[in-house]
NUZA-954101 format. One record per atom (N, C-alpha, C, O): residue in three letters; atom name; residue number from 1; x, y, z. Coordinates in steps of 0.2 Angstrom, whole numbers, always signed. Atoms other than C-alpha are relative to their C-alpha. Layout:
N
REC donu marke kevo     X     Y     Z
REC  Ala    CA  NUM     X     Y     Z
...
This chain:
83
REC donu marke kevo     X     Y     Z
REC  Unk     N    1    +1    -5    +4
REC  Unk    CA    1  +377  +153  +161
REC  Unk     C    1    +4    -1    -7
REC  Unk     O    1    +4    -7    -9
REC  Unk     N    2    -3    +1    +7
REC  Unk    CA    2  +387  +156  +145
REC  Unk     C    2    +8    -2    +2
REC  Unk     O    2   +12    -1    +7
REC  Unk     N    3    -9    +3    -2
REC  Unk    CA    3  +405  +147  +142
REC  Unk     C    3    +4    +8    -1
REC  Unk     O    3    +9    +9    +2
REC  Unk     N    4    -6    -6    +1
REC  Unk    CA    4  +412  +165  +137
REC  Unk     C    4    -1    +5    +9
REC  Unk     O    4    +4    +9   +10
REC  Unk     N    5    -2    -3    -6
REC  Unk    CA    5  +409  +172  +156
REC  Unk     C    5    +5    -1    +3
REC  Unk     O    5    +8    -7    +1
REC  Unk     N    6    -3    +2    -2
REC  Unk    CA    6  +421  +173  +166
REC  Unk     C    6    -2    +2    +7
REC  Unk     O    6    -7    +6    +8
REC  Unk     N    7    +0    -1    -8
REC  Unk    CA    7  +423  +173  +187
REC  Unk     C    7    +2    +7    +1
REC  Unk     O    7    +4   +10    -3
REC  Unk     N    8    +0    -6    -3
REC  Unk    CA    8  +424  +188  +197
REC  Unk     C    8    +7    +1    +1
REC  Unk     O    8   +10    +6    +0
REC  Unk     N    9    -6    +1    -1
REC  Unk    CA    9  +441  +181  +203
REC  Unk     C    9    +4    +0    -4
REC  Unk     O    9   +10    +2    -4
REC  Unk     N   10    -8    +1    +7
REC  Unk    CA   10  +450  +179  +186
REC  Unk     C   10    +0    +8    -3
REC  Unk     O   10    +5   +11    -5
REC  Unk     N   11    -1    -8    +1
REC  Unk    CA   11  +445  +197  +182
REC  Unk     C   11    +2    +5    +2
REC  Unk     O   11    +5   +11    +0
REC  Unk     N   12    -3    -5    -4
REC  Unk    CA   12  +449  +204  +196
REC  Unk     C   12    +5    -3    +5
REC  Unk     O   12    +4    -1   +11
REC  Unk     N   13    -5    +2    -3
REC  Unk    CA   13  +464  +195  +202
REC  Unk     C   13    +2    +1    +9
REC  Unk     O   13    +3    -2   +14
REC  Unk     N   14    -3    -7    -7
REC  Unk    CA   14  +470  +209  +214
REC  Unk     C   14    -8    -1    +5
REC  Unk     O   14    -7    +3   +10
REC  Unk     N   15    +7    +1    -6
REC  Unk    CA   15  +452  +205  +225
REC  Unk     C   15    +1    -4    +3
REC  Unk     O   15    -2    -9    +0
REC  Unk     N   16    +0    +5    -4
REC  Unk    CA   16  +457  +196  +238
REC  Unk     C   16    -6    +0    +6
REC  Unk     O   16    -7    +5    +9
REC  Unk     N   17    +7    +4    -4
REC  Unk    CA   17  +442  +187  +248
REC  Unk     C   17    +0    -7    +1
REC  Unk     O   17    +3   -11    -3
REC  Unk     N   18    +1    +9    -2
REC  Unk    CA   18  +437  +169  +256
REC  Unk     C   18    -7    +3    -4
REC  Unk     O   18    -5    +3   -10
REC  Unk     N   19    +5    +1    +2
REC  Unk    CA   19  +419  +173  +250
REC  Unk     C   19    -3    -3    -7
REC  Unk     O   19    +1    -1   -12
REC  Unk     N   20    +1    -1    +5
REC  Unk    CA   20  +409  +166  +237
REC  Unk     C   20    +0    +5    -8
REC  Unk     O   20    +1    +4   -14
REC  Unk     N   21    +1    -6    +6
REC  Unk    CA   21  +408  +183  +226
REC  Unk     C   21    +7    -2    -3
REC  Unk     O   21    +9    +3    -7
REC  Unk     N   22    -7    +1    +4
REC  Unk    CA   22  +425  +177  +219
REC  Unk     C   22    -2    -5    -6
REC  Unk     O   22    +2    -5   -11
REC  Unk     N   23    +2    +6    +3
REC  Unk    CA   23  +415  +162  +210
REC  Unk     C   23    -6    +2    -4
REC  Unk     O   23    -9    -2    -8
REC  Unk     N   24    +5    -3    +5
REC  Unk    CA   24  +401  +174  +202
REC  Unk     C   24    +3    +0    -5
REC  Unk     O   24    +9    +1    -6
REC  Unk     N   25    -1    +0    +5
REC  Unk    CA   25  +400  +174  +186
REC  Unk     C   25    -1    +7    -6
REC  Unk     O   25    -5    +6   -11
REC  Unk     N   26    +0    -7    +4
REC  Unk    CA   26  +403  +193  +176
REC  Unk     C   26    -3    -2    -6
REC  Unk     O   26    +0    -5   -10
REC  Unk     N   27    +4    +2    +7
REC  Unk    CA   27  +389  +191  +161
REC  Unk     C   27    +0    +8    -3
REC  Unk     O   27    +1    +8    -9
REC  Unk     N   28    -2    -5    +3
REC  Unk    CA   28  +391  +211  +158
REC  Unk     C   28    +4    +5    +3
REC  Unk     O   28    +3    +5    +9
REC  Unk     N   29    -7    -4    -3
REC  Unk    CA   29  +405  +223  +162
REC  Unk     C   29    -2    +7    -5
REC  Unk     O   29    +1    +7   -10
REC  Unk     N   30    +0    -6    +3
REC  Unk    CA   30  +400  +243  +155
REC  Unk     C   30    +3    +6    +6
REC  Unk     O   30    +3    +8   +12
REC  Unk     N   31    -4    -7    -6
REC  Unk    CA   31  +410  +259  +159
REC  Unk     C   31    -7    +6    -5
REC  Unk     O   31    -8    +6   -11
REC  Unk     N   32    +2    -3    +2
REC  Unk    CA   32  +397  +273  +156
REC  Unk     C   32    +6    +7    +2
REC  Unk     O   32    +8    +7    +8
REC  Unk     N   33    -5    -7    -2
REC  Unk    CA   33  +409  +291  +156
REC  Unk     C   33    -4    +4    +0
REC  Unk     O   33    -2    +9    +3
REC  Unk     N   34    +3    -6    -5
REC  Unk    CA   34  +395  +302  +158
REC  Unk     C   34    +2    +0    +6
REC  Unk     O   34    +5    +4    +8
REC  Unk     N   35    +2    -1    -9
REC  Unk    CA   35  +393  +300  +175
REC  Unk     C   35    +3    -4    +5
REC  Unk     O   35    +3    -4   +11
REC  Unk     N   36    -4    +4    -6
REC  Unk    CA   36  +406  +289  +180
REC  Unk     C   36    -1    -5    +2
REC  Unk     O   36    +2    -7    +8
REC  Unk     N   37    +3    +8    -1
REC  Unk    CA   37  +399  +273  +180
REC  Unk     C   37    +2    -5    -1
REC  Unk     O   37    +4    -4    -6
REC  Unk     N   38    -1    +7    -1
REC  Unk    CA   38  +404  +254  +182
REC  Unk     C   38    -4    -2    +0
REC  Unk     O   38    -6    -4    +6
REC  Unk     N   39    +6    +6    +0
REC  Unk    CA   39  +389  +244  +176
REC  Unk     C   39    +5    -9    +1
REC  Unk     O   39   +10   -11    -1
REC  Unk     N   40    -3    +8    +1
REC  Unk    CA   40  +393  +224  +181
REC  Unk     C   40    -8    -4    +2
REC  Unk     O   40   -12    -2    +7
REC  Unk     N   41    +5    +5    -3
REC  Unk    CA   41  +381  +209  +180
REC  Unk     C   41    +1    -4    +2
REC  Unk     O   41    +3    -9    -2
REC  Unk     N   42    -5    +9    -1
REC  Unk    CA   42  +385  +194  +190
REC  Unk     C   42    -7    -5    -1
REC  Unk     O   42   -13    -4    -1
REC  Unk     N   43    +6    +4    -1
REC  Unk    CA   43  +376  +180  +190
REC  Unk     C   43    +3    -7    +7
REC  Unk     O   43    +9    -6    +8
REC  Unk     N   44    -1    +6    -6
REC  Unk    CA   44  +378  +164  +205
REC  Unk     C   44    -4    -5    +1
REC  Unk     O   44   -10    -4    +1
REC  Unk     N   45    +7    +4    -4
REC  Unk    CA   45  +369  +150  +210
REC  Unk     C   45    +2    -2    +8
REC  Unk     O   45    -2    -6   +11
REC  Unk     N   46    +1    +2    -7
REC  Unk    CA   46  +375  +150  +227
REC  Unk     C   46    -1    +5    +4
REC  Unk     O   46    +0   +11    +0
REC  Unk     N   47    +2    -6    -7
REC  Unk    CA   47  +371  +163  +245
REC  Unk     C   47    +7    +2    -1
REC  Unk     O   47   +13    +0    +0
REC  Unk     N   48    -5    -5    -3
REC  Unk    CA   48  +382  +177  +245
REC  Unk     C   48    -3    +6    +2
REC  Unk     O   48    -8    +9    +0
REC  Unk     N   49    +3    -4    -3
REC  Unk    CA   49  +380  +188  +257
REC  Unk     C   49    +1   +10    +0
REC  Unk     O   49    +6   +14    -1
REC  Unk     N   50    +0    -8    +1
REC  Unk    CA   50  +375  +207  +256
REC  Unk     C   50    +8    +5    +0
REC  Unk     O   50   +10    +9    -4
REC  Unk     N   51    -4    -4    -1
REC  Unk    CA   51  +388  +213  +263
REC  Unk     C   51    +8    -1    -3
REC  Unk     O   51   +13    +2    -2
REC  Unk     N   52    -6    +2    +3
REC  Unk    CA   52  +401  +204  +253
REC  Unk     C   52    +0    +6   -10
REC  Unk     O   52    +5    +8   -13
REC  Unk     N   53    +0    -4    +3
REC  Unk    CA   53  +394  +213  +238
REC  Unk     C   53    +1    +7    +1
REC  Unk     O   53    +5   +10    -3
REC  Unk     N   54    -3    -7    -2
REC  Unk    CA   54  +396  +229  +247
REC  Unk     C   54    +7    +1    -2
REC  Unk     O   54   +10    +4    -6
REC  Unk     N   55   -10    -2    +0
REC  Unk    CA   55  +414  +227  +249
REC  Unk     C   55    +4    -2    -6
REC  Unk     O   55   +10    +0    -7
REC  Unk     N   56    -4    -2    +7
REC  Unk    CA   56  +417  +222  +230
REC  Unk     C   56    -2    +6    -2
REC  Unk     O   56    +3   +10    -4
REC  Unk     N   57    +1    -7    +2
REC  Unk    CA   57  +409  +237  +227
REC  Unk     C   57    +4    +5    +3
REC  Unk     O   57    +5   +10    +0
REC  Unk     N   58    -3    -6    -5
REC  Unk    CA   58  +418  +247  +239
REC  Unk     C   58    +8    +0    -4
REC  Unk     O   58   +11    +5    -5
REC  Unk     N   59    -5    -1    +3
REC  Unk    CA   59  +433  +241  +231
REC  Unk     C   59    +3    +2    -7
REC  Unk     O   59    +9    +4    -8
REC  Unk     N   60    -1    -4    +7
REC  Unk    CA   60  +432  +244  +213
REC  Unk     C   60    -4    +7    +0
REC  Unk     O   60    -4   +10    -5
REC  Unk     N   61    -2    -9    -1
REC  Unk    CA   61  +428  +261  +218
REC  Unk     C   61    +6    +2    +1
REC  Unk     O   61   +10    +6    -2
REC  Unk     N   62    -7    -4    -2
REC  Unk    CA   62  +443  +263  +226
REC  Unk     C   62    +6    -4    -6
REC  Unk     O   62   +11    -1    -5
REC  Unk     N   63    -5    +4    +7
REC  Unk    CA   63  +454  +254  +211
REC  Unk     C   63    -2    +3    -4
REC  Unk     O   63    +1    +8    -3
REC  Unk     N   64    +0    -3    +6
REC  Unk    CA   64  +447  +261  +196
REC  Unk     C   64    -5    +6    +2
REC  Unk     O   64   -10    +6    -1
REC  Unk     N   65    +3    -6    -3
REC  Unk    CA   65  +439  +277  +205
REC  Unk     C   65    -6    +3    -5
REC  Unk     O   65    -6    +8    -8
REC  Unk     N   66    +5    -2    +2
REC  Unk    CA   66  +425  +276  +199
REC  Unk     C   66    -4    +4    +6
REC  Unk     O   66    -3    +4   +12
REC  Unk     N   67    +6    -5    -7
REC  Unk    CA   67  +409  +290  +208
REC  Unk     C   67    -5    -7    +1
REC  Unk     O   67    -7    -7    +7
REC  Unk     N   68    +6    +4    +2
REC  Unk    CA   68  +396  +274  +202
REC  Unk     C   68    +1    -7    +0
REC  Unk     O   68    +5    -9    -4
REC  Unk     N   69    -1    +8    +3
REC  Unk    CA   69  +395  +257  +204
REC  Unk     C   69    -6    -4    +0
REC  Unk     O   69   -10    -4    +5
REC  Unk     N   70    +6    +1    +0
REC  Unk    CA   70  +380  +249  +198
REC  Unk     C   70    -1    -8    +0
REC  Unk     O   70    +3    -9    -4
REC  Unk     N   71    -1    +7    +0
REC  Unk    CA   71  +378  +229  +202
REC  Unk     C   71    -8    -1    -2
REC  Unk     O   71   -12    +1    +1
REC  Unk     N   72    +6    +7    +1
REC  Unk    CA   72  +364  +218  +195
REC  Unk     C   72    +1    -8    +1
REC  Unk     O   72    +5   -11    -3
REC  Unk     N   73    -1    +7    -3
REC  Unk    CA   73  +364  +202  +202
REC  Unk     C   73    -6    -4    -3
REC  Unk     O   73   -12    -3    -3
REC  Unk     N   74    +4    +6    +2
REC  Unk    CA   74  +355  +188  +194
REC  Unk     C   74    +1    -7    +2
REC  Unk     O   74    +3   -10    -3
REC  Unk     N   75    +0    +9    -1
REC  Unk    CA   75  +354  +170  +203
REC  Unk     C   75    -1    -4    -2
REC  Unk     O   75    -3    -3    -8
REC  Unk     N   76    +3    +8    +3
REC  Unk    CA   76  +350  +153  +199
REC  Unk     C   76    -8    -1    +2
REC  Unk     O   76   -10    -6    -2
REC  Unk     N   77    +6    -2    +1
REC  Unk    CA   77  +332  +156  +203
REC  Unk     C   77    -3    +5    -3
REC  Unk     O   77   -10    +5    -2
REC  Unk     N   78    +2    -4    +6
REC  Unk    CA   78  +330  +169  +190
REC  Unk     C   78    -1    +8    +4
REC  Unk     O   78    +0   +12    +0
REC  Unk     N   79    +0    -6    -3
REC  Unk    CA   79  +327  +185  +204
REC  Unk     C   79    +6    +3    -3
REC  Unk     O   79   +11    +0    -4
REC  Unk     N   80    -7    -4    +1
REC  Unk    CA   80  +337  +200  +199
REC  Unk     C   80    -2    +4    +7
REC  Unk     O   80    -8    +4    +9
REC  Unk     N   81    +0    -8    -4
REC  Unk    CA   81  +342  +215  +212
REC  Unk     C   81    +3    +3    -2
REC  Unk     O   81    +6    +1    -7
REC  Unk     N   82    -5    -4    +2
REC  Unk    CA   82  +351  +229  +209
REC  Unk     C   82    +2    +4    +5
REC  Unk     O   82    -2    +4   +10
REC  Unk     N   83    -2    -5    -8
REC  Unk    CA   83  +362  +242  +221
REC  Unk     C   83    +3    +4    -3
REC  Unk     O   83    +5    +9    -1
């Protein structure tokens, strides 16, 4: 992706994990204050699995207490999800 992303690990220091999701790459980072939202978009070219997204998510809930945390995931084969 682009030289200005950076890793999920260098942004989020304090998230300690073995899994890939340390090695995605943050392409957009918004706070909505309406409603309390964490938008983030990672991008990866490698398998991480479901449940590791969960537990970032779980965690920047409980760190910056957000109600919302919106993730778009886009890979190396161009598929987005969102949660």
């Amino acid at each position: 992706m682009s030289n200005k992303s950076k890793k999920v690990g260098e942004i989020f220091s304090d998230y300690k994990t073995s899994s890939n999701i340390k090695y995605a790459e943050i392409t957009a980072l918004n706070v909505v204050k309406k409603n309390n939202t964490l938008q983030v978009e990672l991008y990866f070219d490698e398998y991480i699995e479901i449940k590791e997204i969960w537990y970032f998510e779980k965690f920047l809930k409980e760190r910056f207490r957000f109600e919302n945390i919106d993730i778009k995931i886009m890979e190396k084969y161009n598929s987005i999800y969102g949660t």
